[in-house]
N, C-alpha and C positions, 0 to 999 in steps of 0.2 A: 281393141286395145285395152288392155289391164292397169290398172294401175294401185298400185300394193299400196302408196303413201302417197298424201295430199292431192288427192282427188281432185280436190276444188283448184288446185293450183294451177295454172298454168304452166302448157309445155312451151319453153324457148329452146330457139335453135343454138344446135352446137355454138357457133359465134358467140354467140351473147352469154353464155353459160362461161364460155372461156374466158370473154372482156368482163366478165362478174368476179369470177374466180381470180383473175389476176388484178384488179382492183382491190379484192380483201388481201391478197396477200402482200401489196404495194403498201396499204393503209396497215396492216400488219408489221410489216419490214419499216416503215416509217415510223411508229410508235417503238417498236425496239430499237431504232436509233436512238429514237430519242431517248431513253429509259439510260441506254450505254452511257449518253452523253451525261446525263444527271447523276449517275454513278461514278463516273470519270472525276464529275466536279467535287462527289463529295468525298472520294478517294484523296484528290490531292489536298483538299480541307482538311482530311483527317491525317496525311502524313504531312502536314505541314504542323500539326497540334503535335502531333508524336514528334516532331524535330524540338519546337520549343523548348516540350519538356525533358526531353533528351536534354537540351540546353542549358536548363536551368539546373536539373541534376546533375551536370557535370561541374557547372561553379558551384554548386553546395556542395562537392565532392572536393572541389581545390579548397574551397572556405574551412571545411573540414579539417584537411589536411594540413593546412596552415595553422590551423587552433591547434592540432595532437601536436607538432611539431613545435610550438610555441606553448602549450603545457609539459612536453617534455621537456626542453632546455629548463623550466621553473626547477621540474621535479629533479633536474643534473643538479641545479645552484644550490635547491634545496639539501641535498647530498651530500652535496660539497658543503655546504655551513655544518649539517650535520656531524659529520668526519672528520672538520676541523674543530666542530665545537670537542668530540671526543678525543681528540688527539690535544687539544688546549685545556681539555680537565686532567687528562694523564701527566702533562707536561708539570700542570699544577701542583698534583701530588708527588711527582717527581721532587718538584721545588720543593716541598714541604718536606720531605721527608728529610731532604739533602740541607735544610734548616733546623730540622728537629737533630739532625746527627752530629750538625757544627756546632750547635750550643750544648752537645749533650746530655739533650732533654730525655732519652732514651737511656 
């Protein structure tokens, strides 16, 4: 009998080469279970951190939009004072004028 690799080794019989073989593949399939299940865990740790901040983004999103919305209305009032201030200087020089024509200062 020949033997091409490990000489020194011992021959076992089919059986035991089978109960060897399916031993490493059990202790194999048991550490990728295990592996899934740690990944499982840190899957749902990590979409549970992306829900957060999804969360918090979405109130700094309403926060936001309650400040544009409440500096718009300023910049309407603003507008509005503006508009009415020019429409209360026009009025004025109306006056003035319709005072300079009654005493005819002109």
């Amino acid at each position: 009998m020949h033997r091409s690799r490990g000489e020194n080794a011992p021959l076992l019989p089919c059986s035991q080469k089978k109960s060897s073989v399916a031993h490493v593949v059990q202790s194999s399939l048991r550490r990728l279970q295990q592996l899934v299940k740690e990944k499982d865990k840190l899957i749902v740790v990590l979409q549970e951190a992306v829900s957060a901040a999804h969360k918090v983004t979405l109130d700094q999103h309403e926060s936001d939009q309650n400040d544009c919305g409440l500096l718009h209305q300023l910049l309407l009032i603003q507008e509005d004072r503006s508009v009415q201030g020019i429409k209360d200087a026009l009025q004025v020089k109306s006056s003035f004028k319709e005072i300079i024509i009654a005493f005819g200062v002109m």
